[in-house]
C-alpha positions as CSV (number, residue, x, y, z in Angstrom):
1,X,0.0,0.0,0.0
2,X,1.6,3.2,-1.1
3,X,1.9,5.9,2.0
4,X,-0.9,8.2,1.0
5,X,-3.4,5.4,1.0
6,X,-2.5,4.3,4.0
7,X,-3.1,7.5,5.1
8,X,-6.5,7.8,3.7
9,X,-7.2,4.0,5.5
10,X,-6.0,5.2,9.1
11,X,-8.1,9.2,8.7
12,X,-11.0,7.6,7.7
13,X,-13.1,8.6,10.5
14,X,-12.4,12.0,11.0
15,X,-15.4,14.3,10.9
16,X,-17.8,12.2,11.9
17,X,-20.3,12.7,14.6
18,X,-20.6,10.5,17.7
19,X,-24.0,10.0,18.7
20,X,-22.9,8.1,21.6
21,X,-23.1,10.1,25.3
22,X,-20.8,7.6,26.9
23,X,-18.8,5.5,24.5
24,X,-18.3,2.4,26.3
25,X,-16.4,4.5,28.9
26,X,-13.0,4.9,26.6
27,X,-13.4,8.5,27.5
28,X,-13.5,7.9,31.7
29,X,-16.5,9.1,33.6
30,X,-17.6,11.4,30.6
31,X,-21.3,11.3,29.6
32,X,-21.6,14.4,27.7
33,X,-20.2,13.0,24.2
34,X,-23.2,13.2,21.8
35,X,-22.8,15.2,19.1
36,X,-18.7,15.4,19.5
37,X,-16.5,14.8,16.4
38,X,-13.6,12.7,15.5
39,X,-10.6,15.3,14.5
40,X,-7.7,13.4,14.8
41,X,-7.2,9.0,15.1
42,X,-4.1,7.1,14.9
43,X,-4.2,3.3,14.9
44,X,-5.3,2.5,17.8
45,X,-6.6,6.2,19.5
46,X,-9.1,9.3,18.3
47,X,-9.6,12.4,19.3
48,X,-12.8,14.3,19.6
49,X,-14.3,17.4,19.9
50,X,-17.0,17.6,22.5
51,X,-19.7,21.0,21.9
52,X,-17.8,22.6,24.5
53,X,-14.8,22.9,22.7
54,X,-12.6,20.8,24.7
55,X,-10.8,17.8,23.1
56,X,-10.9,14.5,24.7
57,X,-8.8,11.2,23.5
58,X,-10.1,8.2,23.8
59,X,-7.1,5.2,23.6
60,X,-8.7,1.7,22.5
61,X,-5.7,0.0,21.9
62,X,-6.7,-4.1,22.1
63,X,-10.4,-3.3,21.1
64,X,-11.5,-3.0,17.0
65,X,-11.6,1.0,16.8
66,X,-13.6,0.3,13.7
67,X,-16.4,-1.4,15.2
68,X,-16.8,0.8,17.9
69,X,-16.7,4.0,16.3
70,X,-19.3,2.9,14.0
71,X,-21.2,1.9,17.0
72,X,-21.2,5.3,18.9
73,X,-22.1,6.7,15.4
74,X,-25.1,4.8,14.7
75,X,-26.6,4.3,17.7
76,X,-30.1,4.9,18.1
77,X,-31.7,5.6,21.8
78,X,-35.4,4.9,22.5
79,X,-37.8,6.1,20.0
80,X,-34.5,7.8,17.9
81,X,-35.5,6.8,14.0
């Protein structure tokens, strides 16, 4: 894989929106990260921007960053269509 795909591959999910308030915990006792976005990720870490302006970084080394991202973005709470 030439380097600026492999770039493309590992930025993937920056700007989206996390829909999740708590996200499994990976950002301590936070529950105010609905509606925060991804700004920066690595391989095994993101970044995200929570409404107040403050960043927060999550490490999920072991766990698939893929799946759970795409988790906290499509979650759906209660009556949430």
């Amino acid at each position: 894989m030439r380097s600026h795909q492999m770039i493309y591959k590992i930025m993937s999910n920056i700007g989206k929106t996390i829909n999740d308030f708590y996200c499994n915990g990976f950002a301590g006792r936070r529950y105010d990260l609905t509606d925060s976005v991804i700004e920066a990720e690595g391989d095994d870490w993101i970044v995200v921007r929570i409404d107040t302006g403050d960043p927060v970084f999550m490490n999920l080394r072991g766990w698939d960053k893929q799946e759970l991202i795409d988790d906290w973005v499509n979650i759906k709470y209660g009556d949430e269509e």
